[in-house]
Backbone atoms as SQL, in Angstrom:
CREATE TABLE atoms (id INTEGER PRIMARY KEY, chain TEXT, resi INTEGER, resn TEXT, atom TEXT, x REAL, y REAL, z REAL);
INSERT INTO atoms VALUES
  (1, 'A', 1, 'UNK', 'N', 79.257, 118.055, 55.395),
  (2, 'A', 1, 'UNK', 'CA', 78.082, 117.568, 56.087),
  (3, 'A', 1, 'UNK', 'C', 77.644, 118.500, 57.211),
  (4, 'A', 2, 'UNK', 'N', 78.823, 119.457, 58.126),
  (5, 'A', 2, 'UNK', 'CA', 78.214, 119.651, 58.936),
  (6, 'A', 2, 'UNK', 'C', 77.370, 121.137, 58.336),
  (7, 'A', 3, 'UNK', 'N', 77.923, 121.498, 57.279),
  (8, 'A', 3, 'UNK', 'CA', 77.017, 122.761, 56.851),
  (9, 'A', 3, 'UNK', 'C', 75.625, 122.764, 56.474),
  (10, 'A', 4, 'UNK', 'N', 75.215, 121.116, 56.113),
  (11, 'A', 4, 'UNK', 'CA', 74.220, 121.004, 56.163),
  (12, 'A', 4, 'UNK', 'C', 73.577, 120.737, 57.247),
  (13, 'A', 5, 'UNK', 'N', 73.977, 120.084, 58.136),
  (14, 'A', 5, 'UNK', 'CA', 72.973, 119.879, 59.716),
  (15, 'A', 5, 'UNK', 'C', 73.151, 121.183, 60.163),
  (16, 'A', 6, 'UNK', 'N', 73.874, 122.349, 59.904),
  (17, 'A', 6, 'UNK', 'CA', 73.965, 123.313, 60.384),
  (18, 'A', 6, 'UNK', 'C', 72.367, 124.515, 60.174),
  (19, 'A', 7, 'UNK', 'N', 72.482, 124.424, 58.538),
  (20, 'A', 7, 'UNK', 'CA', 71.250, 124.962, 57.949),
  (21, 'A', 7, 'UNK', 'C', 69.534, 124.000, 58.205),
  (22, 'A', 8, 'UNK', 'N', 70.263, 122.701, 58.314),
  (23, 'A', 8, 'UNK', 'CA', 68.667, 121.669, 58.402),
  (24, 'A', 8, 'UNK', 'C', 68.236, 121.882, 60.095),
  (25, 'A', 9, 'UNK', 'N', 69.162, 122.070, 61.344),
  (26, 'A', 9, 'UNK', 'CA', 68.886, 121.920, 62.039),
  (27, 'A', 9, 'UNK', 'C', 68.554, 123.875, 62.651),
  (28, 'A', 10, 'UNK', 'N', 69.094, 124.257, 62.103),
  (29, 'A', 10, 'UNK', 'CA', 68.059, 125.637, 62.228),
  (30, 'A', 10, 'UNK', 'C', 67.006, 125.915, 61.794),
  (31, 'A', 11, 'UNK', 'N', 66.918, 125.523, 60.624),
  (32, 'A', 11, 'UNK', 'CA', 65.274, 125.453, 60.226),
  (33, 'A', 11, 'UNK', 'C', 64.847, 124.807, 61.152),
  (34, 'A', 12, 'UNK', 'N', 65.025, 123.665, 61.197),
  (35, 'A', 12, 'UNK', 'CA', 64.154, 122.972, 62.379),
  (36, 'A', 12, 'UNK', 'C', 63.759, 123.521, 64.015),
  (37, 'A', 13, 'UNK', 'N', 65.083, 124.541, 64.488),
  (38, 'A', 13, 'UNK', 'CA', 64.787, 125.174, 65.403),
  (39, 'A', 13, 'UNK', 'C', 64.073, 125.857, 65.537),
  (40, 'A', 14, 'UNK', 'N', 64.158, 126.799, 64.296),
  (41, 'A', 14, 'UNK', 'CA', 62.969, 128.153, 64.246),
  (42, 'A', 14, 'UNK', 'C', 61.516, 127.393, 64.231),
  (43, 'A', 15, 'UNK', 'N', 61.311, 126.396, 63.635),
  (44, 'A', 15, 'UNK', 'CA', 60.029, 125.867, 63.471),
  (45, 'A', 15, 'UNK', 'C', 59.646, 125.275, 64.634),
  (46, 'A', 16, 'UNK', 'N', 60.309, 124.714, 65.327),
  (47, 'A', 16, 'UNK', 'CA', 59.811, 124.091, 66.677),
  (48, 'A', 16, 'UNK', 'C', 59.441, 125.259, 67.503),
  (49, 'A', 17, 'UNK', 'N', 60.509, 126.533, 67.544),
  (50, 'A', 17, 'UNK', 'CA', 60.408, 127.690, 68.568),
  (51, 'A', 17, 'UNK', 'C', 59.184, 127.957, 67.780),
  (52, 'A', 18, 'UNK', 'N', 58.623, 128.266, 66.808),
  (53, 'A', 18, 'UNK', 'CA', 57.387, 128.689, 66.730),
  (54, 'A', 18, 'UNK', 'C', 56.210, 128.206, 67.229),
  (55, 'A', 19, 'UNK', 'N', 56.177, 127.035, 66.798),
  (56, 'A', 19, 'UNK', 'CA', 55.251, 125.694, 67.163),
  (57, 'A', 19, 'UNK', 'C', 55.119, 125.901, 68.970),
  (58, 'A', 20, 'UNK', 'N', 56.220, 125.849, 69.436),
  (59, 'A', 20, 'UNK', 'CA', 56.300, 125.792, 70.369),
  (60, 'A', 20, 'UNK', 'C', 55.653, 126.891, 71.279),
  (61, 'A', 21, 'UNK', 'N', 55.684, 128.073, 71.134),
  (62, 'A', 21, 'UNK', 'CA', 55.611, 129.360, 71.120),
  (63, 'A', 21, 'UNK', 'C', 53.927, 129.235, 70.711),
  (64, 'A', 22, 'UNK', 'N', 53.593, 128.957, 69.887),
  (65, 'A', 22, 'UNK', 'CA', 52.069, 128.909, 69.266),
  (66, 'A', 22, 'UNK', 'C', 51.333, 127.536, 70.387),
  (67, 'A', 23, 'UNK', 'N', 52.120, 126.737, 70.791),
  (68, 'A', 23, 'UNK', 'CA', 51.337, 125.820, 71.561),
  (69, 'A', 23, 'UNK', 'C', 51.041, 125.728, 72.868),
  (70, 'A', 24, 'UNK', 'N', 52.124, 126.940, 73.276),
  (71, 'A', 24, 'UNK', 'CA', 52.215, 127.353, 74.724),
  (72, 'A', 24, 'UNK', 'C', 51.032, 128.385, 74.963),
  (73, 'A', 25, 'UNK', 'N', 50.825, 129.251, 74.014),
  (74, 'A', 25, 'UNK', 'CA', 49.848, 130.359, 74.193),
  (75, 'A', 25, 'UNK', 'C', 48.325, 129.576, 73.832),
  (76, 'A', 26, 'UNK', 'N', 48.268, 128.721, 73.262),
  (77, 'A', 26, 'UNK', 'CA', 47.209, 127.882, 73.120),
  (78, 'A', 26, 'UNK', 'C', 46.520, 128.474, 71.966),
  (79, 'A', 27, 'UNK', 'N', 47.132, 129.034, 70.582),
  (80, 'A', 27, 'UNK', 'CA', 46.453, 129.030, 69.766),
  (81, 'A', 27, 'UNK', 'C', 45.704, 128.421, 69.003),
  (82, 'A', 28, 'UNK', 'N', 44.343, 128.914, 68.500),
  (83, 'A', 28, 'UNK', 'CA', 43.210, 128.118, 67.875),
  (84, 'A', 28, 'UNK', 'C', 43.625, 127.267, 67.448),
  (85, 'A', 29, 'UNK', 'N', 44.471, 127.214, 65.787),
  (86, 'A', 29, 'UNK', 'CA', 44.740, 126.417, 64.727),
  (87, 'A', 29, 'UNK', 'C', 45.410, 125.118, 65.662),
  (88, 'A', 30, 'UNK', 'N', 46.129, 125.766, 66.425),
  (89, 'A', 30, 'UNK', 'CA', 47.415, 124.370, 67.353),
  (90, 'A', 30, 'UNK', 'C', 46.014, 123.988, 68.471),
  (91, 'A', 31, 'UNK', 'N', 45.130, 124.126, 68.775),
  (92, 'A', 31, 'UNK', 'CA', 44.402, 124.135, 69.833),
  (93, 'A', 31, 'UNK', 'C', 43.419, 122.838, 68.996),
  (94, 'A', 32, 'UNK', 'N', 42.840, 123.765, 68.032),
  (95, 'A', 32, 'UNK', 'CA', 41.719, 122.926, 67.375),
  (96, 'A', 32, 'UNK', 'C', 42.178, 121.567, 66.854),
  (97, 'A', 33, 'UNK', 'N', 44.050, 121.792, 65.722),
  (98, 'A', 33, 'UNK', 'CA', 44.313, 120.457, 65.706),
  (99, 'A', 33, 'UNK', 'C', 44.568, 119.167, 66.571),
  (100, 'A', 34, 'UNK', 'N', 44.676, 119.485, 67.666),
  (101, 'A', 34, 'UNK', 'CA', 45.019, 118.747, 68.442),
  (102, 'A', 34, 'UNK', 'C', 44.051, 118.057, 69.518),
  (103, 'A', 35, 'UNK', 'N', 43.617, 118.877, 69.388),
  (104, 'A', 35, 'UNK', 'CA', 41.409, 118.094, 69.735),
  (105, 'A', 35, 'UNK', 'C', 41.129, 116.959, 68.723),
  (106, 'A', 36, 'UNK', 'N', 41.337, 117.496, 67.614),
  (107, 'A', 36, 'UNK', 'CA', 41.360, 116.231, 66.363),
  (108, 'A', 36, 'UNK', 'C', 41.533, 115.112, 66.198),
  (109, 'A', 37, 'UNK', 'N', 43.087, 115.240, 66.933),
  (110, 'A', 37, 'UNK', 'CA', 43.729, 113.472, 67.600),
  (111, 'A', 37, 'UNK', 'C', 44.013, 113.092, 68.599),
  (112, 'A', 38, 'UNK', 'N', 42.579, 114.208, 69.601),
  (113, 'A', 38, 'UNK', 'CA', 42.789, 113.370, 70.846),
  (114, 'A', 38, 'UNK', 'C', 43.435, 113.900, 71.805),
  (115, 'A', 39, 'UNK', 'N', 44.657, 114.809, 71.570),
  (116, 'A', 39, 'UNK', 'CA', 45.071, 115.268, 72.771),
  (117, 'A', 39, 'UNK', 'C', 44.651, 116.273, 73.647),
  (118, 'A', 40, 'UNK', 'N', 44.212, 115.906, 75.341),
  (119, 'A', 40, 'UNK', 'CA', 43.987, 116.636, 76.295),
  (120, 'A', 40, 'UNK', 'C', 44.469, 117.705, 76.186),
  (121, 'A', 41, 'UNK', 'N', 43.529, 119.192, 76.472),
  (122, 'A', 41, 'UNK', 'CA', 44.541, 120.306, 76.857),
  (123, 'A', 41, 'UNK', 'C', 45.167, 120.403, 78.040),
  (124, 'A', 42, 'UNK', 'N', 45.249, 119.574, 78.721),
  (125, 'A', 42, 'UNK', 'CA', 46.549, 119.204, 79.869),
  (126, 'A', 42, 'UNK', 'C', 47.734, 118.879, 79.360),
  (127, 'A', 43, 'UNK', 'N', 47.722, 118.569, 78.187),
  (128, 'A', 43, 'UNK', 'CA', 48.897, 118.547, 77.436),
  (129, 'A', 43, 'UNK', 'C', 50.010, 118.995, 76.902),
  (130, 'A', 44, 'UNK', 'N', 49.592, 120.081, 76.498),
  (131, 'A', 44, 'UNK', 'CA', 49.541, 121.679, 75.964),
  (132, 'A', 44, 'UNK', 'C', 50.778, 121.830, 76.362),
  (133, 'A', 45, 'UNK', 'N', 51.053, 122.272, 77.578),
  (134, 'A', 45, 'UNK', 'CA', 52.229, 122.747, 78.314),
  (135, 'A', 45, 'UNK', 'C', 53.388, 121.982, 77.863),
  (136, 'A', 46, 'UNK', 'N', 53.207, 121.103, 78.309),
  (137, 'A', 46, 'UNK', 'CA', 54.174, 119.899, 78.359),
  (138, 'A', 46, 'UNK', 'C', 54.569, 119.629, 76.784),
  (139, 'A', 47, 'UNK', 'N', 53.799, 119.451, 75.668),
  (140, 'A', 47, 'UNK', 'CA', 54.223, 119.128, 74.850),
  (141, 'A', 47, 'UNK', 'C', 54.854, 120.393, 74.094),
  (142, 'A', 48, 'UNK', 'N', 54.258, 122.257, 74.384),
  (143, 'A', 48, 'UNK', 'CA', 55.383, 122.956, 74.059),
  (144, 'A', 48, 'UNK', 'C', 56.781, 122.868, 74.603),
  (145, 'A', 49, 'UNK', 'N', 56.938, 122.007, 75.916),
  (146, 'A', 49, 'UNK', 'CA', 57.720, 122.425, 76.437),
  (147, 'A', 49, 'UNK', 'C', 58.986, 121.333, 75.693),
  (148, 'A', 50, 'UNK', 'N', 58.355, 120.027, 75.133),
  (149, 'A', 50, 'UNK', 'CA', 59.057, 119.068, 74.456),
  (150, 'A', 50, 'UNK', 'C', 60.017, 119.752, 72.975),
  (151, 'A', 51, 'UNK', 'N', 58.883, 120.620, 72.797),
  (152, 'A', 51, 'UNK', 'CA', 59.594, 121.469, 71.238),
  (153, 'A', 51, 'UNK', 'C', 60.626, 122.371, 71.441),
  (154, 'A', 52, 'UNK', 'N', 60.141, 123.328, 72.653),
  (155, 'A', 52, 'UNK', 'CA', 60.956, 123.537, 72.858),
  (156, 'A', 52, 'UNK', 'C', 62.561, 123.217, 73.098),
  (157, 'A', 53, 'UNK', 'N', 62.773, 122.221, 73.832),
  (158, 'A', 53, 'UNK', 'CA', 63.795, 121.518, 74.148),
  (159, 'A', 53, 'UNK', 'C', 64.081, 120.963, 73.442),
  (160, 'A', 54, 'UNK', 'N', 63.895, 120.283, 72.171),
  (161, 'A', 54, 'UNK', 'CA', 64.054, 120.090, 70.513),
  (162, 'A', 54, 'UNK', 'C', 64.805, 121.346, 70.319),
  (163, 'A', 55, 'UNK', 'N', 64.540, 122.765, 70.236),
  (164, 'A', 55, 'UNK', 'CA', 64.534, 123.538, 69.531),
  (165, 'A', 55, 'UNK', 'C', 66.532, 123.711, 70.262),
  (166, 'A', 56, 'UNK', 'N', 66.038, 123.960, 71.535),
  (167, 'A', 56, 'UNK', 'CA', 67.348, 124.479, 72.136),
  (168, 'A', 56, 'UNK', 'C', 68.442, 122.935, 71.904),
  (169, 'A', 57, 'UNK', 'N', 68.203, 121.786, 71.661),
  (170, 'A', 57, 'UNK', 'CA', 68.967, 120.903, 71.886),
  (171, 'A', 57, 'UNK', 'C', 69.497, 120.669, 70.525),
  (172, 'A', 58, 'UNK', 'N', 69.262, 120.587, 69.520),
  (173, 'A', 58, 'UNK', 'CA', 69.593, 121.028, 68.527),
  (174, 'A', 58, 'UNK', 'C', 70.395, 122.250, 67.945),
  (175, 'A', 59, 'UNK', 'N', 70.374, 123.273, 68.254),
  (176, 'A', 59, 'UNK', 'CA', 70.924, 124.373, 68.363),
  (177, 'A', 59, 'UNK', 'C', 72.363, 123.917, 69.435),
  (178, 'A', 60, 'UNK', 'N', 72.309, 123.406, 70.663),
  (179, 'A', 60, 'UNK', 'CA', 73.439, 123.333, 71.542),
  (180, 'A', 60, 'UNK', 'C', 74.225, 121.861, 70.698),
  (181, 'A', 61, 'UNK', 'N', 73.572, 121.151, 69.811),
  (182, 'A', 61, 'UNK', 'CA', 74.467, 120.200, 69.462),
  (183, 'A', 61, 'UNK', 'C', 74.950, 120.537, 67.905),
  (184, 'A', 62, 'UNK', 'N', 75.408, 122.282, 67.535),
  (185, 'A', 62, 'UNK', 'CA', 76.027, 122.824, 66.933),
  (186, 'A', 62, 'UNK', 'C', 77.921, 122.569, 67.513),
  (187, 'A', 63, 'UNK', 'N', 77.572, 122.375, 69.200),
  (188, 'A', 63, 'UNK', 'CA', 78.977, 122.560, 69.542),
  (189, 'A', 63, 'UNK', 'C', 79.510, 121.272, 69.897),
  (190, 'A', 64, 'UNK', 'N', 77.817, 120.636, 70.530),
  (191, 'A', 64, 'UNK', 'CA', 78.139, 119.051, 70.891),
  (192, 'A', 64, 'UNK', 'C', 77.496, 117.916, 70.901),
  (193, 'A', 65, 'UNK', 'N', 78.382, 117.447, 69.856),
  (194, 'A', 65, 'UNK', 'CA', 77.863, 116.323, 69.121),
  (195, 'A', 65, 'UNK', 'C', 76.500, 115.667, 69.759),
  (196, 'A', 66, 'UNK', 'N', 76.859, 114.708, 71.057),
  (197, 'A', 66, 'UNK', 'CA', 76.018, 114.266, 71.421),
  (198, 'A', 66, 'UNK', 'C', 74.368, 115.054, 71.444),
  (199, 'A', 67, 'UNK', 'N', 74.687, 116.052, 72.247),
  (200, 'A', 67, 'UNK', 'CA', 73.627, 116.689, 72.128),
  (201, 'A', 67, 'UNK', 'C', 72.866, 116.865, 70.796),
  (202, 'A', 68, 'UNK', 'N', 73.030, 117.180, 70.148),
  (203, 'A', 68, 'UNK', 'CA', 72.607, 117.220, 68.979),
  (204, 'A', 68, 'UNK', 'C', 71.957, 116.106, 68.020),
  (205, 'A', 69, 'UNK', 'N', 72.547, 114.901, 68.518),
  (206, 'A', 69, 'UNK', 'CA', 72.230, 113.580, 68.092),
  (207, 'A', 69, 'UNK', 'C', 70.738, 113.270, 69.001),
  (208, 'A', 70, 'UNK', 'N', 70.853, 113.394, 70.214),
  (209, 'A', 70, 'UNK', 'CA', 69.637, 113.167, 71.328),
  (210, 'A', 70, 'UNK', 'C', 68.567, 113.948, 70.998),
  (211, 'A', 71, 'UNK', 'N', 68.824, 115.136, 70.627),
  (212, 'A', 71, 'UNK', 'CA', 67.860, 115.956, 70.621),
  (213, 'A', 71, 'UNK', 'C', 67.113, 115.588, 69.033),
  (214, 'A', 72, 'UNK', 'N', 67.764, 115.379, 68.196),
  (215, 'A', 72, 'UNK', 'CA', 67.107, 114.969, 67.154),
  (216, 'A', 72, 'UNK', 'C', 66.471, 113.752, 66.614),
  (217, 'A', 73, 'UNK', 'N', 67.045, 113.038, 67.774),
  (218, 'A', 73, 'UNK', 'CA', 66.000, 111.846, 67.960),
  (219, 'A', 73, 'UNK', 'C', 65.174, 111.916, 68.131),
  (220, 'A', 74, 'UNK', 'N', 64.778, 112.966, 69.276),
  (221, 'A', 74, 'UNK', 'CA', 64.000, 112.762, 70.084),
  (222, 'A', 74, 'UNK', 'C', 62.846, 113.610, 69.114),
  (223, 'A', 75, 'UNK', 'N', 63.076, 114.641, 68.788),
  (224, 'A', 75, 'UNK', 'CA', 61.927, 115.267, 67.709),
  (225, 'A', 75, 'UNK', 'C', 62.043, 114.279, 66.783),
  (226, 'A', 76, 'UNK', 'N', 62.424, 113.540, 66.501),
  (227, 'A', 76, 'UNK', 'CA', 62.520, 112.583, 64.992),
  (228, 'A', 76, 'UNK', 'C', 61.212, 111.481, 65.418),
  (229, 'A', 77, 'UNK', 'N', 61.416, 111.514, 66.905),
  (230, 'A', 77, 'UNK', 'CA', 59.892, 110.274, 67.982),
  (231, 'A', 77, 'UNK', 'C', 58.961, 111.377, 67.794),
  (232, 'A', 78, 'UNK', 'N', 59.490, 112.314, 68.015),
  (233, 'A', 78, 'UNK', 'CA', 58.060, 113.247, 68.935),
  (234, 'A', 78, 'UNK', 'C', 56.967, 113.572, 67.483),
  (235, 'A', 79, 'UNK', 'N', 57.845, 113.562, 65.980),
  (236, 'A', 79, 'UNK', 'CA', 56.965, 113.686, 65.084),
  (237, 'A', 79, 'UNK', 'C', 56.282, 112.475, 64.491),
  (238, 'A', 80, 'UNK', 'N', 56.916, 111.103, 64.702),
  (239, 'A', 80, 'UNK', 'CA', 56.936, 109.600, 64.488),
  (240, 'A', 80, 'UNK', 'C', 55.312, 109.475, 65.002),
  (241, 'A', 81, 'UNK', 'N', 55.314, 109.950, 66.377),
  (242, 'A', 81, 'UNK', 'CA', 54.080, 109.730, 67.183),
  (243, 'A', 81, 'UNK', 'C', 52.955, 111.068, 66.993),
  (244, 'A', 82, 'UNK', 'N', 53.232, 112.219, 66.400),
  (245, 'A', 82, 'UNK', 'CA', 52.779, 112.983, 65.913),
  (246, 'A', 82, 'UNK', 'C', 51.654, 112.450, 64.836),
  (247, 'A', 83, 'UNK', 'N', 52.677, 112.252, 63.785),
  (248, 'A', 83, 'UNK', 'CA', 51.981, 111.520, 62.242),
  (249, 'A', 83, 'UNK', 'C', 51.159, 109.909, 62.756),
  (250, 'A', 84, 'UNK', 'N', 51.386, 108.885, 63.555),
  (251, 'A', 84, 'UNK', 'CA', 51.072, 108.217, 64.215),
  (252, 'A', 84, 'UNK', 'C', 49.443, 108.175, 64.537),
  (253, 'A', 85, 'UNK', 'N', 49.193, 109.229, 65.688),
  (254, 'A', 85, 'UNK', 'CA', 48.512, 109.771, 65.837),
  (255, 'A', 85, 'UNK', 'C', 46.819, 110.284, 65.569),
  (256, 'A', 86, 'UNK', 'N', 47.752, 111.165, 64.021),
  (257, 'A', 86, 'UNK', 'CA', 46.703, 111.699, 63.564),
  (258, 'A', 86, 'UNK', 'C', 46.174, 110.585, 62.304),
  (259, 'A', 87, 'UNK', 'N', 46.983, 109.227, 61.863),
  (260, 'A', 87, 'UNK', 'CA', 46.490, 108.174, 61.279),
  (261, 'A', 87, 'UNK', 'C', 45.782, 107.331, 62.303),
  (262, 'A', 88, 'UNK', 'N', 46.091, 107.499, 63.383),
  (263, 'A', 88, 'UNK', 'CA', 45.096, 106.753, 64.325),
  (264, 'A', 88, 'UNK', 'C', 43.661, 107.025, 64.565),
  (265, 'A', 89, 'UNK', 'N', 43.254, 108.678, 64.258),
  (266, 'A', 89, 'UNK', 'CA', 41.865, 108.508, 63.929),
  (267, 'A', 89, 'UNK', 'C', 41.300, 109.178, 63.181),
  (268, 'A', 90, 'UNK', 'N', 42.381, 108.718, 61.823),
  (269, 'A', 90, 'UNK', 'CA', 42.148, 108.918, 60.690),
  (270, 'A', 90, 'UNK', 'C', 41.685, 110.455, 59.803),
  (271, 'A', 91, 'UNK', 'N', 42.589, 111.345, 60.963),
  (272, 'A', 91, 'UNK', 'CA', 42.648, 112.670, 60.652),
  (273, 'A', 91, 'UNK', 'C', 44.089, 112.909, 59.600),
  (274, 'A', 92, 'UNK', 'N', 43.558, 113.084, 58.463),
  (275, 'A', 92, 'UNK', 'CA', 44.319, 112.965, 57.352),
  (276, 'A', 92, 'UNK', 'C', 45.624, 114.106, 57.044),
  (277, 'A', 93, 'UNK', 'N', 45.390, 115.506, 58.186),
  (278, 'A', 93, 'UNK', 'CA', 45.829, 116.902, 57.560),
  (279, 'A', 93, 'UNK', 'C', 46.900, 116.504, 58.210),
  (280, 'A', 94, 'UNK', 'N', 48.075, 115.739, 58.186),
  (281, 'A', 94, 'UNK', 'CA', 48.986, 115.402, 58.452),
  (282, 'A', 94, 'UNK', 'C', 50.644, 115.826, 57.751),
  (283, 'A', 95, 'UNK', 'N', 50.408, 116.857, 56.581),
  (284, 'A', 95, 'UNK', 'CA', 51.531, 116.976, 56.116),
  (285, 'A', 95, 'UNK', 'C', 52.506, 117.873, 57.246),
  (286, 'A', 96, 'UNK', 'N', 51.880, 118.341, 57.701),
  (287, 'A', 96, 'UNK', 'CA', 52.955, 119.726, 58.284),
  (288, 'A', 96, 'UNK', 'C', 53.775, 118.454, 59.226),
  (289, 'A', 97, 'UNK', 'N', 53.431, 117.520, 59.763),
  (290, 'A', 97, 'UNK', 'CA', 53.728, 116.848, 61.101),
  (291, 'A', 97, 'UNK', 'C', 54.613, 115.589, 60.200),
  (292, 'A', 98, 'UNK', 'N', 54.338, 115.088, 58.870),
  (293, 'A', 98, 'UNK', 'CA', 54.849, 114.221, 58.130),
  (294, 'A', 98, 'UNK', 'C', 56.205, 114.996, 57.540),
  (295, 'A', 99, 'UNK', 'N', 55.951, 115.910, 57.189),
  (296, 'A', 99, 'UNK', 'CA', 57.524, 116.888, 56.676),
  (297, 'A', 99, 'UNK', 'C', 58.048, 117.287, 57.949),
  (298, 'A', 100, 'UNK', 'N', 57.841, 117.438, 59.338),
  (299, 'A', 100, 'UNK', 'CA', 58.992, 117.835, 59.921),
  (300, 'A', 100, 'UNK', 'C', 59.396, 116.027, 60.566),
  (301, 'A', 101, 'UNK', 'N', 58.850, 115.567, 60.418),
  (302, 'A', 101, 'UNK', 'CA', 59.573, 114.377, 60.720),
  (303, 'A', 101, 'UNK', 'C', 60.679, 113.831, 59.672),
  (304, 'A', 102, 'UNK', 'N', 60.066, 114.154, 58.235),
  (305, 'A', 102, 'UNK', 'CA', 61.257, 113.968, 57.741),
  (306, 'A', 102, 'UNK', 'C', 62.553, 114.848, 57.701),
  (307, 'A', 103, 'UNK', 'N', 62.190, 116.290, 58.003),
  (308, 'A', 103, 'UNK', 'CA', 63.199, 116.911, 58.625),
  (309, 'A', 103, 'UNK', 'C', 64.200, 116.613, 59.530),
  (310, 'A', 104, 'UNK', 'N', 63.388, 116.179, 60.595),
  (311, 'A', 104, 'UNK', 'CA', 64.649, 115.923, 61.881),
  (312, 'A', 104, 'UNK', 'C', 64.992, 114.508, 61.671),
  (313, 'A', 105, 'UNK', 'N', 64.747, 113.466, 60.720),
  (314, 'A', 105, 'UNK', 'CA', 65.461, 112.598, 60.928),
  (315, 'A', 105, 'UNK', 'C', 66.333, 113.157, 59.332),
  (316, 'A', 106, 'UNK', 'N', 66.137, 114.089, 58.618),
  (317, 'A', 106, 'UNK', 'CA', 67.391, 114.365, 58.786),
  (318, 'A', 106, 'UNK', 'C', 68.620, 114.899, 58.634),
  (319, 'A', 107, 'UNK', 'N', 67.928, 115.562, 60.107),
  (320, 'A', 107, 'UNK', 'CA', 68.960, 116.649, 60.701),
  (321, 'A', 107, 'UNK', 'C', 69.684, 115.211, 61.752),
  (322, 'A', 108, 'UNK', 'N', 69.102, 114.320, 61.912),
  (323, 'A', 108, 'UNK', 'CA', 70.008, 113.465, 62.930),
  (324, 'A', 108, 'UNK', 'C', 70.736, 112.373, 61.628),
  (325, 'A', 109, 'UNK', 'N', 70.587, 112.184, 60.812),
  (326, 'A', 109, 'UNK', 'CA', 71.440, 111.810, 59.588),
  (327, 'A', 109, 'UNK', 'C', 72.907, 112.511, 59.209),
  (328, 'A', 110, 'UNK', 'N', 72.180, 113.781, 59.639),
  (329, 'A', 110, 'UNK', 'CA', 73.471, 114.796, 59.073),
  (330, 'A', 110, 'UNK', 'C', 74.257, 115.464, 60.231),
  (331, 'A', 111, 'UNK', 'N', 73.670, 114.745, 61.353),
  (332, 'A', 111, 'UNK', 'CA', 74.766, 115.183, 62.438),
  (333, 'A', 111, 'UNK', 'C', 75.525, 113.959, 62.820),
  (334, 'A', 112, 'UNK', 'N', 75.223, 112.881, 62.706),
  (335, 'A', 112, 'UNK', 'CA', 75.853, 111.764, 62.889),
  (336, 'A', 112, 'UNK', 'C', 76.911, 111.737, 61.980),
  (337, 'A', 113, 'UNK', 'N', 76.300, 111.750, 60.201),
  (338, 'A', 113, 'UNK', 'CA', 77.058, 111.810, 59.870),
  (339, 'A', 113, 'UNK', 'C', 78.287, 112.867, 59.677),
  (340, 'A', 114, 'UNK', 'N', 77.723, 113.737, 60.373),
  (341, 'A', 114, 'UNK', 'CA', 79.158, 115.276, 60.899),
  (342, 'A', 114, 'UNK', 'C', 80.089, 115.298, 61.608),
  (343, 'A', 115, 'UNK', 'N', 79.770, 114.367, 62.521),
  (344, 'A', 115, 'UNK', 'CA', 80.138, 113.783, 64.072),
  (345, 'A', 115, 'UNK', 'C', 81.963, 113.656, 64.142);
């Protein structure tokens, strides 16, 4: 089990560090979607800074457990309310945000069950 939260939760890192990385600099595509459903660019910051900390907390709960469990919760919410969201006003382009949610829940499946 843990070789798999090992490989699921790096993918998931690299993808958040990107995301993250792309949402901090305020690129178009991450800029424009997110006008879509609403969110302020006062946001921006803060919510790279959420992926980020996904990205690194995940990665640090390679060594410990807990960590690793928290952190993948917490992206497991942060995409919950993601997909949420963009059904709330009925902005449909929702796969990228619907597959990493099923990702991190589970990468927190497979660290629990690693634990």
């Amino acid at each position: 089990m843990f070789t798999a939260y090992l490989i699921t939760a790096t993918l998931l890192a690299l993808t958040l560090t990107a995301s993250a990385t792309l949402t901090a600099r305020r690129a178009e595509p991450v800029v424009t979607n997110m006008r879509a459903v609403g969110v302020p660019d006062s946001w921006l910051p803060r919510l790279a800074a959420l992926k980020a900390a996904g990205a690194v907390g995940l990665v640090g709960g390679l060594w410990f457990t807990p960590l690793g469990i928290a952190a993948a919760t917490g992206v497991t919410l942060y995409f919950i309310g993601a997909v949420i969201s963009h059904l709330r006003v009925k902005h449909y382009e929702l796969v990228p945000a619907a597959v990493l949610t099923l990702l991190a829940a589970a990468a927190l499946i497979l660290r629990i069950a690693s634990a």
